[in-house]
MMTF fields as JSON, N, C-alpha, C and O atoms, coordinates in Angstrom:
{
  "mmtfVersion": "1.0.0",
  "mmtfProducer": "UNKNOWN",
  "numBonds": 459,
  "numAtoms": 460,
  "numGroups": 115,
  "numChains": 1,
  "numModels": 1,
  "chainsPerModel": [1],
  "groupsPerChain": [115],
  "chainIdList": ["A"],
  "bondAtomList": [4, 2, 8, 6, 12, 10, 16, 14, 20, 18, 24, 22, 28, 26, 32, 30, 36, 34, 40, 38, 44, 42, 48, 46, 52, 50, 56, 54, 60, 58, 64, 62, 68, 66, 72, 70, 76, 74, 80, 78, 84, 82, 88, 86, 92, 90, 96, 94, 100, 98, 104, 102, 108, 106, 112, 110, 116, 114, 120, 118, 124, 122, 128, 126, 132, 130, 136, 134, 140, 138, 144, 142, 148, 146, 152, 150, 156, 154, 160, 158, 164, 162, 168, 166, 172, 170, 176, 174, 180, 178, 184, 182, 188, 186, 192, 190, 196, 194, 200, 198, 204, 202, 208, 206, 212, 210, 216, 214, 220, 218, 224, 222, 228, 226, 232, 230, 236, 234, 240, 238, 244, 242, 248, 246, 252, 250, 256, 254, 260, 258, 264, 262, 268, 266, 272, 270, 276, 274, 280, 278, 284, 282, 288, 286, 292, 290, 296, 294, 300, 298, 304, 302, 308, 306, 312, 310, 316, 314, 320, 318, 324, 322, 328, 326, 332, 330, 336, 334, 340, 338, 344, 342, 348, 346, 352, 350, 356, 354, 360, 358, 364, 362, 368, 366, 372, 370, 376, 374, 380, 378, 384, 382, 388, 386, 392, 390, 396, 394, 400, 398, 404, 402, 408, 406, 412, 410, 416, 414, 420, 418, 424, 422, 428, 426, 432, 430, 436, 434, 440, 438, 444, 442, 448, 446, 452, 450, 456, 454],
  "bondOrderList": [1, 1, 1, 1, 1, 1, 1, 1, 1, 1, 1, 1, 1, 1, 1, 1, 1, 1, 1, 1, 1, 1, 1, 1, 1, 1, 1, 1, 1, 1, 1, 1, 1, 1, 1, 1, 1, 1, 1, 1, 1, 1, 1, 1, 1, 1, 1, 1, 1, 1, 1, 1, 1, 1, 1, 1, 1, 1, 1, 1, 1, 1, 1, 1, 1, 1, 1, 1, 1, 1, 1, 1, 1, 1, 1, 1, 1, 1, 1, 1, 1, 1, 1, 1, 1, 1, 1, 1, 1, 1, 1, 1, 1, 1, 1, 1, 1, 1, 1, 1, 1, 1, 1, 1, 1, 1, 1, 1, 1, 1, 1, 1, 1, 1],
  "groupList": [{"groupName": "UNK", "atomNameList": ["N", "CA", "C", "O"], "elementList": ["N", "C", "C", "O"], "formalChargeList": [0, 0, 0, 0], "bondAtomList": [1, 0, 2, 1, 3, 2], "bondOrderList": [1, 1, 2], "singleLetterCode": "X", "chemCompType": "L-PEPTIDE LINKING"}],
  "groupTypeList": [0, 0, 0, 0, 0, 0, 0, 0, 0, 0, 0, 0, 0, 0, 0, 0, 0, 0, 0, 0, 0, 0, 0, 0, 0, 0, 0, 0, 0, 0, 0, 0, 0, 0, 0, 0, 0, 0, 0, 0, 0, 0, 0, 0, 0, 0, 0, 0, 0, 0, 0, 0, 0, 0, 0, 0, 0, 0, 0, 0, 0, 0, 0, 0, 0, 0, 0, 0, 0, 0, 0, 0, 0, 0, 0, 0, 0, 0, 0, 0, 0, 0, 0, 0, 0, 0, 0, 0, 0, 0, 0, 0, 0, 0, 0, 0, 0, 0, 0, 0, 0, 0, 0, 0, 0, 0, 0, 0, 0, 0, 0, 0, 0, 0, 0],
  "groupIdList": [1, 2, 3, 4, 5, 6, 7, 8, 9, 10, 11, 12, 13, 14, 15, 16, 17, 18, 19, 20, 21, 22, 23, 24, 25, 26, 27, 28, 29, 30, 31, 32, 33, 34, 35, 36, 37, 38, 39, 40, 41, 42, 43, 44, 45, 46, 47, 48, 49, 50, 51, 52, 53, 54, 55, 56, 57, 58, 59, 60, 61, 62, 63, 64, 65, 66, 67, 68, 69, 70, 71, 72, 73, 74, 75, 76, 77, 78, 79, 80, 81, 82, 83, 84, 85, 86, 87, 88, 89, 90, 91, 92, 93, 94, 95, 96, 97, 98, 99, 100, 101, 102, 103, 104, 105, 106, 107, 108, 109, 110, 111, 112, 113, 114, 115],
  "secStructList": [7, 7, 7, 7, 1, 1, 2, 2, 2, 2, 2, 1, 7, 7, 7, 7, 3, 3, 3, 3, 3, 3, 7, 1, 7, 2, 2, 2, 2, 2, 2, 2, 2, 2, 2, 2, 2, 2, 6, 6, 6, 7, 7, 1, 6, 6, 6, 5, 7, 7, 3, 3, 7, 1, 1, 7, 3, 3, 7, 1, 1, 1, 7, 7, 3, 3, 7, 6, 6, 7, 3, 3, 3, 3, 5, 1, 1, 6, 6, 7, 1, 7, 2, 2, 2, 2, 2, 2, 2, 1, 7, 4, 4, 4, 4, 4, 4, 1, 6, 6, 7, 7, 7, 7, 7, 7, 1, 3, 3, 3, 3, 3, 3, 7, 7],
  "xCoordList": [0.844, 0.0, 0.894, 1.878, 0.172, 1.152, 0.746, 0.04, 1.307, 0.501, 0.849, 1.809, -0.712, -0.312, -0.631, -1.631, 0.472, 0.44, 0.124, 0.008, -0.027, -0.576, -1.065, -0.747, -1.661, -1.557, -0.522, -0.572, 0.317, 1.684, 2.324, 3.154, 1.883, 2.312, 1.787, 2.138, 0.795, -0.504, 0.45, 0.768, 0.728, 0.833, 2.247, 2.29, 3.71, 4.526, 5.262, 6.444, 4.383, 5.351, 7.252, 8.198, 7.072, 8.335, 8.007, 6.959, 9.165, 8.406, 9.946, 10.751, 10.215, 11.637, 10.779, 9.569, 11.404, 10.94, 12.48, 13.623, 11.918, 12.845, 11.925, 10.7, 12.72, 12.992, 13.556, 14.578, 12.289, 13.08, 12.909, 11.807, 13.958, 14.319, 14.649, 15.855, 13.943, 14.216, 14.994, 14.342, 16.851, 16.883, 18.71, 19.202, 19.381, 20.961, 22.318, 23.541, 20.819, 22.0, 22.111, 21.751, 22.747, 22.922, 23.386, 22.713, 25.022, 25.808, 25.192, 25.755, 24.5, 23.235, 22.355, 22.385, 21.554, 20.68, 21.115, 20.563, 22.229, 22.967, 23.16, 22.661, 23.662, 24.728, 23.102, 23.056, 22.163, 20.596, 20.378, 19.896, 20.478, 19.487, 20.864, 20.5, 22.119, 22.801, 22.302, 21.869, 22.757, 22.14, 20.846, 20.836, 19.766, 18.425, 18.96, 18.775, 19.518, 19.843, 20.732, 20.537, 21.758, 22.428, 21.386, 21.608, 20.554, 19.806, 18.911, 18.508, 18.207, 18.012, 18.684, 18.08, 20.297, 21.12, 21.403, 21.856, 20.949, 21.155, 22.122, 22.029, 23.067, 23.764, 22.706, 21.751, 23.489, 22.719, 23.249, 22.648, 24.552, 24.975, 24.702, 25.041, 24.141, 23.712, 22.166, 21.597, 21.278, 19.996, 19.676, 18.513, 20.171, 20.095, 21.302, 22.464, 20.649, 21.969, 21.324, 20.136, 22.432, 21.938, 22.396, 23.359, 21.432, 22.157, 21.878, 20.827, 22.745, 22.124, 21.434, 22.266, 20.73, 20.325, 20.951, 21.322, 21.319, 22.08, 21.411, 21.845, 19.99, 19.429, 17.5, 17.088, 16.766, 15.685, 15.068, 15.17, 14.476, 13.92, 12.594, 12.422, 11.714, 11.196, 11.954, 12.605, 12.022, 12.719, 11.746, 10.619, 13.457, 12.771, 12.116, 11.599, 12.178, 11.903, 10.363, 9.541, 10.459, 9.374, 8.233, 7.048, 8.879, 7.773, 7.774, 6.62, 8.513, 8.515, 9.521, 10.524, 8.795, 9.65, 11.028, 11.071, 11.818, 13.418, 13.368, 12.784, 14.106, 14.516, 16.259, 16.813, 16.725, 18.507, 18.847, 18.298, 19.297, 20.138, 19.322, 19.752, 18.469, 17.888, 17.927, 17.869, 18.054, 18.732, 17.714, 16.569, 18.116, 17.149, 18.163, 19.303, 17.057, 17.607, 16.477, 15.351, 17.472, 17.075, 16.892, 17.876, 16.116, 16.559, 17.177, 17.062, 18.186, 19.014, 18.488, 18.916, 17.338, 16.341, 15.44, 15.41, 14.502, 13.255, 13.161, 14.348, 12.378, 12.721, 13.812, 13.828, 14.785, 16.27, 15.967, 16.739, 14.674, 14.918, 13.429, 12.331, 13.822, 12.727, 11.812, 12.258, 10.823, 9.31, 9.203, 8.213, 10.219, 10.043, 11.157, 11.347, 12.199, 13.074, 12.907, 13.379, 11.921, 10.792, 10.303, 10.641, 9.5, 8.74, 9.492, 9.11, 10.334, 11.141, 11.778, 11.916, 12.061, 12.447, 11.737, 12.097, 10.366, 9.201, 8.905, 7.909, 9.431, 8.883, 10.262, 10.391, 10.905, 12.049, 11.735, 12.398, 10.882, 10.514, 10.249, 10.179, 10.16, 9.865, 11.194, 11.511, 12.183, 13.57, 13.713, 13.774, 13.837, 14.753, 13.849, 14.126, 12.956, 12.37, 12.489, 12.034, 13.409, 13.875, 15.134, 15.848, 15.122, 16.329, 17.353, 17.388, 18.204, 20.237, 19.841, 20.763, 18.635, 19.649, 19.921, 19.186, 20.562, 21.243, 19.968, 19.678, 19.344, 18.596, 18.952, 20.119, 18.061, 18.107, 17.595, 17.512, 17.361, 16.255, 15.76, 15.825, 15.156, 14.112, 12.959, 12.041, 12.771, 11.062, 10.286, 9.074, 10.863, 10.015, 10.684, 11.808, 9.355, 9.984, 9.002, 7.918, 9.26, 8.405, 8.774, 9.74, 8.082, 7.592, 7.676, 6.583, 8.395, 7.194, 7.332, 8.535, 6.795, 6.915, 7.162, 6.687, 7.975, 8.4, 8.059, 8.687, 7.295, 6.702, 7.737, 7.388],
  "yCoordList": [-1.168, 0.0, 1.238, 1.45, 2.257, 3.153, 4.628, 5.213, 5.325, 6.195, 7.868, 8.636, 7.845, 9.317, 10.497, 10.718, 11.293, 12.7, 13.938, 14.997, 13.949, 14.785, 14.473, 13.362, 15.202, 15.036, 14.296, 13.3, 15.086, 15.38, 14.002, 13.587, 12.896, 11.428, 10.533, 9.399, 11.23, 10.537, 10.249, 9.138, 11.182, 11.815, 11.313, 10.239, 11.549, 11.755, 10.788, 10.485, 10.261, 9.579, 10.368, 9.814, 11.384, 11.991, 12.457, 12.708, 12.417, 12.706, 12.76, 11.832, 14.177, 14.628, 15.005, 15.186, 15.024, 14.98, 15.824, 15.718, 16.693, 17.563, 16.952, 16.859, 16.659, 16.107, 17.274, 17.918, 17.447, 18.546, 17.797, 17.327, 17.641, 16.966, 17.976, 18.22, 18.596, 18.651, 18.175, 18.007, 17.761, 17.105, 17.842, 18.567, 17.549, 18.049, 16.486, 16.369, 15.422, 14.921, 14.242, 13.086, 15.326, 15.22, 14.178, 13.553, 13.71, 12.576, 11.354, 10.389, 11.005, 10.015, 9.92, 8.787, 10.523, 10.547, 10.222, 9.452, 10.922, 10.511, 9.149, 8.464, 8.166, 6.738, 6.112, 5.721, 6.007, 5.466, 5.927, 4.965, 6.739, 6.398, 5.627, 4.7, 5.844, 5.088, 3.148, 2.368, 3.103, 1.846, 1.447, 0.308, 2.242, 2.053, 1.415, 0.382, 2.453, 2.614, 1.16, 0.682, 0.347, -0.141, -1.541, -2.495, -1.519, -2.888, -3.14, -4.301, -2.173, -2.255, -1.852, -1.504, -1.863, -2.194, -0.536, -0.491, 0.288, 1.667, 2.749, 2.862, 3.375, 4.02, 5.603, 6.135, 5.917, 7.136, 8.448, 9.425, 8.068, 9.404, 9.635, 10.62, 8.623, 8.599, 8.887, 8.647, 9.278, 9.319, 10.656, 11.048, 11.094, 12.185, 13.087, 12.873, 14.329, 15.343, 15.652, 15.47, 16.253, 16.361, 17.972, 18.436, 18.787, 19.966, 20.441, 20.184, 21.063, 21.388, 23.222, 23.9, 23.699, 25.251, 26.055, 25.451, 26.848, 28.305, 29.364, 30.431, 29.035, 30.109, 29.507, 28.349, 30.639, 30.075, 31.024, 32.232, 30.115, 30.623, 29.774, 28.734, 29.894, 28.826, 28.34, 29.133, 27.233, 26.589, 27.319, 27.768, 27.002, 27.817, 27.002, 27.353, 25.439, 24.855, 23.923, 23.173, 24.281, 23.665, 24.386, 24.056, 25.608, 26.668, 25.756, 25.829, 24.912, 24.121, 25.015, 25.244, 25.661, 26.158, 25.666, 24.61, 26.183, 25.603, 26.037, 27.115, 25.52, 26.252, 26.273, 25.181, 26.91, 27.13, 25.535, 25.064, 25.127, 23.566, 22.826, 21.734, 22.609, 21.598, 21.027, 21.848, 19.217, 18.691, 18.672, 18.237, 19.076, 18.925, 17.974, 18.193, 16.613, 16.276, 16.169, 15.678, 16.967, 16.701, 15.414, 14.675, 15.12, 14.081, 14.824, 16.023, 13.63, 13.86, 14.469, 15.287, 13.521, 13.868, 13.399, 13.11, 13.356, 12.644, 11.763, 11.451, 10.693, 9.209, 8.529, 7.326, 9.469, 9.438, 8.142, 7.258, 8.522, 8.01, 7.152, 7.636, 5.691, 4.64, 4.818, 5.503, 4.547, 5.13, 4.511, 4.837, 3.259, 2.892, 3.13, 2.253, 4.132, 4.532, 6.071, 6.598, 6.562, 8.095, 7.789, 8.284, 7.019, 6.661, 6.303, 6.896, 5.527, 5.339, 6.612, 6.688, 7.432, 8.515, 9.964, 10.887, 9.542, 10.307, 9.642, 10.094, 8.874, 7.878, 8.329, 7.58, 8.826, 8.762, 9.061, 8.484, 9.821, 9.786, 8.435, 8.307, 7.704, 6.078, 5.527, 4.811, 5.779, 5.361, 5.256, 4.076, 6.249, 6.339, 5.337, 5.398, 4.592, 3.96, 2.267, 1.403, 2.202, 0.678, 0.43, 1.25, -0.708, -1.43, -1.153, -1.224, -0.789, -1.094, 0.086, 0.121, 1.385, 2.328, 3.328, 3.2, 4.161, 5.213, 6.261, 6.211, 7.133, 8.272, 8.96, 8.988, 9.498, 10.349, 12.145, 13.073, 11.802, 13.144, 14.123, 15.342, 13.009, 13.918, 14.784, 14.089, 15.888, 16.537, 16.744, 16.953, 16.699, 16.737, 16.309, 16.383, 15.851, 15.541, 15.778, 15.2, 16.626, 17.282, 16.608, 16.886, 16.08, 15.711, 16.51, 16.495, 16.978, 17.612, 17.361, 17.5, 17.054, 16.56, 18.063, 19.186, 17.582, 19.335, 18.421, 18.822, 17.539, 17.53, 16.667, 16.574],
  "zCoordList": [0.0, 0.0, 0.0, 0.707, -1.24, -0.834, -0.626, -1.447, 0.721, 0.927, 0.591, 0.526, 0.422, -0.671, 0.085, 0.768, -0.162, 0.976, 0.127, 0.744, -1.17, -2.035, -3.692, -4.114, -4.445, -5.56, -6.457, -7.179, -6.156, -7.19, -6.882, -7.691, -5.284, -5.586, -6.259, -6.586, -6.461, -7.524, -8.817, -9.242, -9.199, -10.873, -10.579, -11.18, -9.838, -10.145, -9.243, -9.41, -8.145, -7.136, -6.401, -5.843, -6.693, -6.223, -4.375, -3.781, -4.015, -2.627, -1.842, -1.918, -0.99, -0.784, 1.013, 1.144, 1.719, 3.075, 3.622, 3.176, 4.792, 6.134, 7.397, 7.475, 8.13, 9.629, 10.303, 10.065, 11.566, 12.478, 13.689, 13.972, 14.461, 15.682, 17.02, 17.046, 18.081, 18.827, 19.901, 20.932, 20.003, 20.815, 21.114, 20.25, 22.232, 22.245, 21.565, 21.482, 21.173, 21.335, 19.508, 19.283, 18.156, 17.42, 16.851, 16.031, 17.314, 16.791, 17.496, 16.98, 18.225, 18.803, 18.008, 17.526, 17.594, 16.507, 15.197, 14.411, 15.019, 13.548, 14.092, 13.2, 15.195, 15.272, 14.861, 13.695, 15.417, 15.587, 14.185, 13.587, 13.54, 12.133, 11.303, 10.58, 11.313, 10.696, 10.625, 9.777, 12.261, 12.595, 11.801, 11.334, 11.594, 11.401, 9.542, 8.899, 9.354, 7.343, 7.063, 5.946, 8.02, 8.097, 8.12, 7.374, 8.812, 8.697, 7.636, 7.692, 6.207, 5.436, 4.324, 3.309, 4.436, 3.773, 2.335, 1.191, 3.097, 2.414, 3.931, 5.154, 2.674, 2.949, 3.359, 2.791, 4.609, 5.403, 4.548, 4.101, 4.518, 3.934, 1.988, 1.333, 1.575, 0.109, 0.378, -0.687, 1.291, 0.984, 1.949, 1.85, 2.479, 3.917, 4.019, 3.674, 4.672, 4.883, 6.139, 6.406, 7.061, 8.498, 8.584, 7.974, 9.544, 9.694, 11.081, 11.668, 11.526, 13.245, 13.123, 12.52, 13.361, 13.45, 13.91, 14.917, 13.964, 14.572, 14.755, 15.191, 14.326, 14.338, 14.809, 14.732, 15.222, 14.881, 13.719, 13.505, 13.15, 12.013, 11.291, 11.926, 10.278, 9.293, 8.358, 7.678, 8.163, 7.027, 5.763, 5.549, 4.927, 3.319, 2.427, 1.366, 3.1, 1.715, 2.546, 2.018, 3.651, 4.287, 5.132, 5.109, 6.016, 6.356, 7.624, 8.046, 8.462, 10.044, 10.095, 9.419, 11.478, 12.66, 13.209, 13.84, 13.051, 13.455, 14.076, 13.966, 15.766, 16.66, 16.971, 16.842, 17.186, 17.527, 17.915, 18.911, 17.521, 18.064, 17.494, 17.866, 16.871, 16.545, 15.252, 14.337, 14.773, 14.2, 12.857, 12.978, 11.825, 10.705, 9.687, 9.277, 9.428, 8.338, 7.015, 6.935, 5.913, 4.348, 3.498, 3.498, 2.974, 1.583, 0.795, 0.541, 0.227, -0.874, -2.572, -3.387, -2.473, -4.079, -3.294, -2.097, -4.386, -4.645, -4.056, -3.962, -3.276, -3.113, -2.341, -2.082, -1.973, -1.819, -0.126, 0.247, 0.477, 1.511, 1.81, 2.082, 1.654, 1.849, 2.728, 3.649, 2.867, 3.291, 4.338, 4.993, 5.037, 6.053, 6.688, 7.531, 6.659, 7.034, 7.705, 8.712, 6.553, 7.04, 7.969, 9.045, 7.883, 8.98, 10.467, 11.476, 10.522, 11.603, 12.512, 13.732, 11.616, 11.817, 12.412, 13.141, 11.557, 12.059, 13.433, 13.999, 13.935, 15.398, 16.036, 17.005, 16.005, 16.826, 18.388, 19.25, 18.675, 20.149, 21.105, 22.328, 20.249, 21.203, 21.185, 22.135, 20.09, 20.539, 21.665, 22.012, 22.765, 23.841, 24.969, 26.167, 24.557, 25.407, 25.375, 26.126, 24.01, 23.712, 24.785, 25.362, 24.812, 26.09, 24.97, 23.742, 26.029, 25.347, 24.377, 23.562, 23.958, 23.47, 24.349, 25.328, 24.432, 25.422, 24.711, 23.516, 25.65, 25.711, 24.549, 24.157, 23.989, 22.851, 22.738, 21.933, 24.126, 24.144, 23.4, 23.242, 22.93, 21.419, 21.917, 22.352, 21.971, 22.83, 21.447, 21.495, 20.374, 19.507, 17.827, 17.33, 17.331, 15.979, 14.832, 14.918, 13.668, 13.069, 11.165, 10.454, 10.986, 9.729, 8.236, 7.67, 7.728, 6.202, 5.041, 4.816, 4.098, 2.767, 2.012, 2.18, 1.262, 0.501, -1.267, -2.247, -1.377, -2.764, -3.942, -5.119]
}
């Protein structure tokens, strides 16, 4: 099943996603989605770019609220990042509640499809 978040997946199936992560602990988050990319056998750094904020501001390509420190990651293109890997990612708040991983302290994690 595949699920459609606008028109344009109808027609075009393209679909590029930003991740905003509320949390201090960046290179944790980066080791956990590596891990995550690593068990379905795709490279993190070929499908994702990670950036930390310096500022608060709205993102330009998404219009989600950035706040100063907080971890935004990009897709690479289109598609760049498997739909159950989004998704995992969009869940990152239940991470820190699995045995054997070290706290992640995510307070928030924000979703958006940029089309």
């Amino acid at each position: 099943m595949v699920k459609i978040q606008s028109i344009s997946d109808i027609i075009t199936n393209s679909s590029s996603e930003v991740f905003v992560i509320t949390t201090d602990k960046h290179d944790e988050v980066a080791r956990f989605i590596s891990d995550i990319c690593d068990v379905f056998g795709v490279s993190m750094d070929e499908i994702m770019e990670f950036d930390s904020s310096t500022t608060n501001h709205i993102d330009t390509y998404s219009g989600v609220k950035v706040s100063k420190g907080d971890l935004v990651i990009y897709s690479t293109e289109d598609n760049s990042i498997p739909a159950v890997i989004m998704d995992m990612i969009g869940r990152l708040d239940w991470a820190s509640h699995l045995p054997n991983v070290e706290p992640l302290n995510i307070k928030r994690v924000h979703r958006a499809h940029l089309g």
